[in-house]
VMD Tcl script that draws the C-alpha trace (Angstrom):
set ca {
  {153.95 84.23 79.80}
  {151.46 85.75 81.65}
  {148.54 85.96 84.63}
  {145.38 84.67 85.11}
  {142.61 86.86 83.91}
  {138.94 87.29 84.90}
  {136.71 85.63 82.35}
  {133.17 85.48 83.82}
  {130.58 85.29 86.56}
  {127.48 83.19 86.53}
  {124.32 83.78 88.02}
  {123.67 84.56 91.18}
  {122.44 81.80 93.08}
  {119.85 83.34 96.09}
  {118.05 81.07 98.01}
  {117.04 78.18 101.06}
  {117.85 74.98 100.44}
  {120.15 71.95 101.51}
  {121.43 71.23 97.77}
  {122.09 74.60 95.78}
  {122.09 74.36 91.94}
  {124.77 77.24 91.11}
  {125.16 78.28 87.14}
  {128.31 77.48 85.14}
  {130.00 81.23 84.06}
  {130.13 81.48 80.50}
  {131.82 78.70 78.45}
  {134.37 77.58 80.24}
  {137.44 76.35 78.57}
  {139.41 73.66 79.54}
  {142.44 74.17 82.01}
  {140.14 77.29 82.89}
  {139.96 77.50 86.74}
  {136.29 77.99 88.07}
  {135.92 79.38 91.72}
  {132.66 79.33 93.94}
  {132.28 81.64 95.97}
  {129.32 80.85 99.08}
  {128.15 82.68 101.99}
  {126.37 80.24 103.88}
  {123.97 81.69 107.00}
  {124.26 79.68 110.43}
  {126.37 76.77 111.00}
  {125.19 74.45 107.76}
  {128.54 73.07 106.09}
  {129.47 72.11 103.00}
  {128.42 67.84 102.64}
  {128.94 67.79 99.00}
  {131.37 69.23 96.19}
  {130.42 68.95 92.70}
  {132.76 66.99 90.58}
  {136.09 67.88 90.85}
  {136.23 70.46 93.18}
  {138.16 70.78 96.21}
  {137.80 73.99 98.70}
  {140.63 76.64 99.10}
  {142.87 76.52 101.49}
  {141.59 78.57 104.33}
  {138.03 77.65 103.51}
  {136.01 77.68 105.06}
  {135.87 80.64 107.01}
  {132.98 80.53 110.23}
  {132.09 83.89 111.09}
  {131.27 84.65 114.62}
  {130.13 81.06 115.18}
  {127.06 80.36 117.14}
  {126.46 83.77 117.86}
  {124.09 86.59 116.48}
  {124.30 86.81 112.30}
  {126.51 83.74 112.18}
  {127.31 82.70 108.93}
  {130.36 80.83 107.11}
  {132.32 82.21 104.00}
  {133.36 78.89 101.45}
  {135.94 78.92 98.46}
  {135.72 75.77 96.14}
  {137.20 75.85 93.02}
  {138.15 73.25 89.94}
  {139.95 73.17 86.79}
  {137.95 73.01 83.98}
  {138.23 69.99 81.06}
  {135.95 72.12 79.01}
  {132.43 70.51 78.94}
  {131.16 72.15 81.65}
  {127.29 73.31 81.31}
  {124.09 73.96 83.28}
  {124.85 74.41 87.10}
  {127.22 73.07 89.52}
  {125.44 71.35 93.17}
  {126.60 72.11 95.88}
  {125.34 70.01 99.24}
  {124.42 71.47 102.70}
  {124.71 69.42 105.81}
  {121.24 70.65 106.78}
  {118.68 73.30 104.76}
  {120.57 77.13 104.84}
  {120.12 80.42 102.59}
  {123.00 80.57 100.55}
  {124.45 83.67 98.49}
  {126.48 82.03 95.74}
  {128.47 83.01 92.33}
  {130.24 80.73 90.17}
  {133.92 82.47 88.60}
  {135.87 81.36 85.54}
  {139.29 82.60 85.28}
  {141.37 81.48 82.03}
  {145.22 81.67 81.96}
  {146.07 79.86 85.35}
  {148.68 77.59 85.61}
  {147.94 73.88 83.92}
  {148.56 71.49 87.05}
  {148.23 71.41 90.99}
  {147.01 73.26 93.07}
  {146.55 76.71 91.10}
  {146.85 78.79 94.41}
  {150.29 79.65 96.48}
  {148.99 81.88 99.17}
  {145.67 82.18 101.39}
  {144.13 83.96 104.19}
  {140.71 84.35 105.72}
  {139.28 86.34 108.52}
  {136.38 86.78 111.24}
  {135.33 90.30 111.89}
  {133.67 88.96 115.03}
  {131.04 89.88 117.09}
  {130.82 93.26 115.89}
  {128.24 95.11 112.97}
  {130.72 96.83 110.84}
  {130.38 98.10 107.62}
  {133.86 96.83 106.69}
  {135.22 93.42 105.96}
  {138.52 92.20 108.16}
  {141.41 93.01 106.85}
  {143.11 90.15 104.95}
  {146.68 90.15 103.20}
  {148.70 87.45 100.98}
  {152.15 86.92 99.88}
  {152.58 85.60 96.25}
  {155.65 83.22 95.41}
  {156.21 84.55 92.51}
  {155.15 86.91 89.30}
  {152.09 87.31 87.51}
  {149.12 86.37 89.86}
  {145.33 87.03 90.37}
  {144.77 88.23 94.05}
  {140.85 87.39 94.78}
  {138.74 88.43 97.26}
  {135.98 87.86 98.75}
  {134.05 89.53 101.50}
  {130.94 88.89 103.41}
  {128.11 90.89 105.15}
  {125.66 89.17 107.73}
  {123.49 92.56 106.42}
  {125.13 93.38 103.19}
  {121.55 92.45 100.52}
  {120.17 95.64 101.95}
  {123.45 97.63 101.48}
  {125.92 98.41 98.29}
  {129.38 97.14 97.97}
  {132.51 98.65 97.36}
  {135.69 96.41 96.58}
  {139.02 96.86 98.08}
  {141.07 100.28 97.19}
  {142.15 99.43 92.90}
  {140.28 95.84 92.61}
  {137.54 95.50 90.19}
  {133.92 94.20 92.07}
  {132.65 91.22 90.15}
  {129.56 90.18 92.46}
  {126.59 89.65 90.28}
  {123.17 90.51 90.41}
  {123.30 94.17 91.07}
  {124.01 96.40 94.36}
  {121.57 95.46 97.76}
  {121.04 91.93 96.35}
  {123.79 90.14 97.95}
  {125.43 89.70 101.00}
  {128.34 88.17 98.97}
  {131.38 90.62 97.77}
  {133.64 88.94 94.89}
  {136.39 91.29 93.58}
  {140.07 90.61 92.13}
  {143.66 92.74 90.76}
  {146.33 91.53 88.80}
  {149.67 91.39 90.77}
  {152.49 91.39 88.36}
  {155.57 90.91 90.42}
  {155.73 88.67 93.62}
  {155.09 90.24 96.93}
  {152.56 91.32 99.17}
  {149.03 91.97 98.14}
  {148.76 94.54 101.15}
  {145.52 94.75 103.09}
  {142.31 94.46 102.06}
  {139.27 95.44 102.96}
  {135.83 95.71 101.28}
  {132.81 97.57 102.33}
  {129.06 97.54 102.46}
  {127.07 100.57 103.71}
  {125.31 98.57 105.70}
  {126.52 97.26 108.68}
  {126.87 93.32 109.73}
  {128.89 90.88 111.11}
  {131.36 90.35 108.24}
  {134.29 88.03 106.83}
  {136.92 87.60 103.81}
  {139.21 85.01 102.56}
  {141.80 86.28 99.53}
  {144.21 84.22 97.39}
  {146.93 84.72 95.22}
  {145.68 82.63 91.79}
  {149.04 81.49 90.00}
  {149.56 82.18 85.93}
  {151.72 80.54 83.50}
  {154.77 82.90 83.86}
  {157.72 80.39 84.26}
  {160.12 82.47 86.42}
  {157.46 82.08 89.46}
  {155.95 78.94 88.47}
  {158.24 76.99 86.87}
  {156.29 74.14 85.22}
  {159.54 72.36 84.59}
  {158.71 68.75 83.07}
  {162.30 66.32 82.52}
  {164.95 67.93 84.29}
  {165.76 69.80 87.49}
  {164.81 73.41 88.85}
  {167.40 74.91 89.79}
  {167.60 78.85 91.66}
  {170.50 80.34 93.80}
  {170.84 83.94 95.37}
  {172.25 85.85 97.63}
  {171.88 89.44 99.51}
  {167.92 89.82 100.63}
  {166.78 87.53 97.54}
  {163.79 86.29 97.18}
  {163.07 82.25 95.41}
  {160.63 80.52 94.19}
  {160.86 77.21 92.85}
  {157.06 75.92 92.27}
  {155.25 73.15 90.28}
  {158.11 71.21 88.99}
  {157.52 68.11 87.70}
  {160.29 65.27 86.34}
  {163.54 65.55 88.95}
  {164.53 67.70 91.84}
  {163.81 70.98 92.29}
  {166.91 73.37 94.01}
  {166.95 76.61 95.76}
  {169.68 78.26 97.76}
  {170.09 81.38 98.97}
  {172.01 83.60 101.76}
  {171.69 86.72 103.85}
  {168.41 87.43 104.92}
  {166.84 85.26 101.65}
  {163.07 83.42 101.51}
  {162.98 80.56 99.28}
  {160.23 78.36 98.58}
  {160.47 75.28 96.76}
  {156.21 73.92 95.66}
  {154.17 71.72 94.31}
  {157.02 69.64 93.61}
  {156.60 66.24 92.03}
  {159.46 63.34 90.88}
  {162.19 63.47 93.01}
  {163.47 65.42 95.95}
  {162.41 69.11 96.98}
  {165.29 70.79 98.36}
  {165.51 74.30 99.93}
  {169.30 75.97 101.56}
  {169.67 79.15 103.12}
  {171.78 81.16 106.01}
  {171.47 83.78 107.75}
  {168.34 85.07 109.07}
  {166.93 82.87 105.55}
  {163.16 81.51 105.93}
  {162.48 78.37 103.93}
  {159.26 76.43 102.56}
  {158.99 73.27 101.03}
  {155.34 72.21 100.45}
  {153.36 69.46 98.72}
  {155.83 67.82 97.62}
  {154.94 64.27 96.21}
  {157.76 61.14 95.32}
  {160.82 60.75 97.20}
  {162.23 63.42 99.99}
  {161.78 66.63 100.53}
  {164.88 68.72 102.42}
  {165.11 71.92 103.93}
  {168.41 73.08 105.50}
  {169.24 76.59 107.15}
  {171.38 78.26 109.92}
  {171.39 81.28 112.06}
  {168.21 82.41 112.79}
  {166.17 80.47 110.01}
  {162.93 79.28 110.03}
  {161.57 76.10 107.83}
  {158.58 74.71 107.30}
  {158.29 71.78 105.67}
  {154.30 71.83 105.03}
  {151.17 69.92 103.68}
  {154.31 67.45 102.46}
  {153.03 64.07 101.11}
  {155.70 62.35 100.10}
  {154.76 58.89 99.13}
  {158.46 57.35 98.98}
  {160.63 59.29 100.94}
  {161.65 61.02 103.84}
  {161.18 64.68 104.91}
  {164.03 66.70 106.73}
  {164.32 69.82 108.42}
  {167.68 70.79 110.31}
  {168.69 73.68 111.41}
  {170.68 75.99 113.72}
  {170.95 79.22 115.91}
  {167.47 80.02 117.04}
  {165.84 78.61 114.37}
  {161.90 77.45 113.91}
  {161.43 74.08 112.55}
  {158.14 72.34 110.90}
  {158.09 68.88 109.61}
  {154.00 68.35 109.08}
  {151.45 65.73 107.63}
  {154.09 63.81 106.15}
  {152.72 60.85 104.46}
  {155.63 57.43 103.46}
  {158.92 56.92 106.06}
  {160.14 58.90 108.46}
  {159.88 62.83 109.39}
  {162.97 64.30 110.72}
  {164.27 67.94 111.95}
  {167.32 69.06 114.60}
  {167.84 72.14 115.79}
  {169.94 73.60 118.34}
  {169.98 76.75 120.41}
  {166.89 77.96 121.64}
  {164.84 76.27 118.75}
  {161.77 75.13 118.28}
  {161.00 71.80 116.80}
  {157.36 69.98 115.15}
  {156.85 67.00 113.83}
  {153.38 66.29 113.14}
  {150.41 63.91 111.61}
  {153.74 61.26 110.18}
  {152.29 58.23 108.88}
  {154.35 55.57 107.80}
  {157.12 54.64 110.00}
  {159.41 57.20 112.45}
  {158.65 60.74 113.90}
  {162.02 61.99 115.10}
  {162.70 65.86 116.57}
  {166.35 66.35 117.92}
  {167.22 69.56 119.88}
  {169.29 70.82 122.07}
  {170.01 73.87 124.30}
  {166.45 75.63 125.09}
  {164.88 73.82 122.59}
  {160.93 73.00 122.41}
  {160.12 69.46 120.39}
  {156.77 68.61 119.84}
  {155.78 64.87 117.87}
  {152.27 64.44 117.12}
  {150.16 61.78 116.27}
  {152.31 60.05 114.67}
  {151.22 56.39 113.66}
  {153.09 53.06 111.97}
  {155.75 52.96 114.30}
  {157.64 54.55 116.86}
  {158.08 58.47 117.40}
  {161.45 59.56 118.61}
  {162.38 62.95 120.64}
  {165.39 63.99 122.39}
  {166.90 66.83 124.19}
  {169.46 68.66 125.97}
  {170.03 71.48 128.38}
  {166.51 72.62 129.35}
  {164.92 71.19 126.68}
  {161.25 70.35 126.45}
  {159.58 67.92 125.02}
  {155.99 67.05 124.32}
  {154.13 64.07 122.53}
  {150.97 65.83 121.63}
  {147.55 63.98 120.91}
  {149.66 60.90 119.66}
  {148.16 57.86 119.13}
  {150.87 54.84 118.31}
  {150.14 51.99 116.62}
  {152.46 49.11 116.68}
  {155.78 50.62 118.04}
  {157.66 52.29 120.40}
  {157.34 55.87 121.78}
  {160.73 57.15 123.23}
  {161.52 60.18 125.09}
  {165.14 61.03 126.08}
  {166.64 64.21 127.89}
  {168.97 65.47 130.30}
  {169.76 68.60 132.50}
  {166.34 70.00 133.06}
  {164.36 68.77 130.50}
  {160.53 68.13 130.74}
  {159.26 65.35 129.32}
  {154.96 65.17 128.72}
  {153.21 62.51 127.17}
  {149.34 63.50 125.95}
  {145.92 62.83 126.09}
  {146.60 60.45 123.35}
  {147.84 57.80 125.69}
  {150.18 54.99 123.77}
  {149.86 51.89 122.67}
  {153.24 50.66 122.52}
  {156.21 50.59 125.16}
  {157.75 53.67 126.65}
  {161.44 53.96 127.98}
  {163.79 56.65 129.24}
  {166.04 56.28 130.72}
  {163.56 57.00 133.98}
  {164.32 58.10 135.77}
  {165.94 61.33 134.24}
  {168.65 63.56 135.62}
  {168.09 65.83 138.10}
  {165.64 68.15 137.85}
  {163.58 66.56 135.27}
  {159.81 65.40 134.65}
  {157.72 63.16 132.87}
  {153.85 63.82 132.54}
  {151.37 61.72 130.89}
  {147.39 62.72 130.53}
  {146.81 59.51 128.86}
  {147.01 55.66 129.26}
  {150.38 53.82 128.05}
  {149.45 49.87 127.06}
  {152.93 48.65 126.73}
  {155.65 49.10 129.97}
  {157.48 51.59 131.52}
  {161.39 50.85 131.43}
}
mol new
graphics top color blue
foreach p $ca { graphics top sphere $p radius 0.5 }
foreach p [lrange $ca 0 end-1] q [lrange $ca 1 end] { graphics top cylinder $p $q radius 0.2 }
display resetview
């Protein structure tokens, strides 16, 4: 199997306006991904994607907002079904000059989201003739790292990709203030840092991504059946867009694993031993991610539309259970760990910790959100806003308790007061009673 590949680059669209007509590249094929690339001057946004099209993660990117040359940098891409012809309009929120190219790039994997890392950067409030440095991590082989840089001042100067990319901004040097560039990358790992440069100076921003190809052993399109990867000793897994039953990684000793894109059954990620773990948009039932000593999990962008999603883990270990979307979200962790639950929409919200431990449970709406610690703990309810149950907060020896700005709308109990030494704080109103 192999990478995506840089097919074309339409025209350059140039000009004021609050809709922007911007030209198909070539003949696009279908499955063929298709990437705009915008710099947009002052704060206009983006009010309207052209069919199909969804922005980037990490886009977009404001650069130094409301100050002098202020300007945003906007990633939208699609995957093509192979009619598309003429331009592609794009809708401002008010009338801005936009620099904008169109991209096809054939050979990218056939479903989801076709990207597994992103960054962007703001240079600031400083002319520089350099874009800010920006660096990804691929999951796995075979990958198109993109980039793309901007220069408040860069139509009156000439660009210069990052060290070994190839430049791909149309419409000929001092005509743009829009750098577009790319590199194959043909076994997973770090894309370094990048930087472009103009020789003029401006206030400047990038955003890169790592594109994924059809090479199975780091994308595993895996349709029936489970995906299954185990290591050990400083391994690295990757476990992405499987589709049909579970997907499996487990490693040990100092391992990353990352189970993706994940959609059927249950998404499930186990590692020890210094071991960091993802498992991310995963759709159907559960999605599971287990580690000790020293481990830190993220279970991220998750919607699950069935099932639960569970971190645990042990021995100073980080812990992120976020936007879950069905039942409950769940992680424990003990000693000195640190403990989200976020945006859960469905039913529970439950963080356990104890010894040192930090819980946070945010926003969480259906029904109630549940946090409870232990030996110094603390525990915060962040921006919540409850609809239709309980909120409980329970600790002992020490622990803070806050309640946020949020306020809530169901009941709130203890027990209060708390042992010795400990505090409850809420910023907001609480509708239901105080037991």
């Amino acid at each position: 199997m192999s990478g995506p590949t840089f097919g074309s680059i339409g025209t350059l669209r140039a000009g004021s306006a609050s809709t922007h007509n911007i030209a198909v590249p070539g003949t696009p094929a279908s499955g063929d991904i298709i990437v705009i690339y915008l710099f947009i001057d002052g704060s206009a946004t983006i009010s309207s994607l052209p069919s199909g099209f969804a922005h980037a993660a990490n886009s977009p990117r404001t650069v130094n907002s409301g100050l002098t040359q202020a300007h945003s940098l906007a990633v939208i891409w699609k995957r093509s079904t192979g009619g598309d012809s003429g331009t592609y309009a794009v809708g401002l929120s008010a009338s801005a000059f936009v620099y904008a190219n169109a991209v096809q790039y054939p050979g990218a994997v056939a479903s989801g989201d076709p990207w597994d890392a992103t960054s962007a950067a703001d240079g600031g409030d400083v002319a520089t003739t350099t874009t800010p440095a920006v660096s990804v991590t691929s999951l796995g082989a075979d990958r198109l790292i993109c980039h793309a840089g901007t220069n408040f001042d860069g139509d009156g100067g000439v660009w210069s990709a990052p060290s070994g990319y190839t430049l791909r901004s149309s419409g000929g040097s001092g005509v743009t203030n829009l750098e577009i560039s790319d590199k194959a990358l043909a076994v997973a790992g770090s894309s370094g840092s990048l930087q472009a440069s103009n020789t003029h100076s401006g206030r400047c921003g990038a955003w890169v991504g790592a594109l994924i190809g059809t090479t199975s052993s780091g994308t595993g399109v895996n349709a029936g059946n489970d995906a299954i990867s185990v290591a050990a000793n400083a391994a690295t897994l990757a476990v992405a867009t499987s589709a049909g039953n579970d997907a499996v990684a487990v490693a040990a000793n100092a391992a990353t694993l990352a189970v993706a894109r994940s959609a059927g059954n249950d998404a499930l990620a186990v590692a020890a031993n210094g071991a960091t773990l993802t498992v991310a948009t995963s759709a159907g039932n559960g999605a599971v991610a287990v580690a000790a000593f020293n481990a830190s999990i993220l279970v991220g962008t998750m919607l699950p539309t069935g099932g639960d999603a569970v971190a645990v883990a042990a021995n100073s270990a980080t812990l992120t259970v976020a936007r879950s979307v069905g039942n409950d979200a769940v992680s424990v962790a003990a000693n000195s760990a640190t403990l989200a639950v976020a945006r859960s929409a469905g039913n529970d919200a439950v963080a356990v910790a104890a010894n040192p431990a930090t819980l946070a449970v945010a926003r969480g709406a259906g029904t109630g959100a549940v946090a409870v610690g232990a030996f110094d703990a603390a525990l915060s309810y962040g921006t919540r806003v409850t609809t239709g149950g309980t909120a409980v907060a329970v600790g002992a020896f020490d622990v803070v308790l806050q309640l946020g700005a949020g306020g809530l709308a169901g009941n709130v109990h203890g027990p209060l007061p708390l042992a010795a030494g400990s505090v409850i704080v809420h910023t907001g109103t609480i509708a239901g009673a105080v037991t």
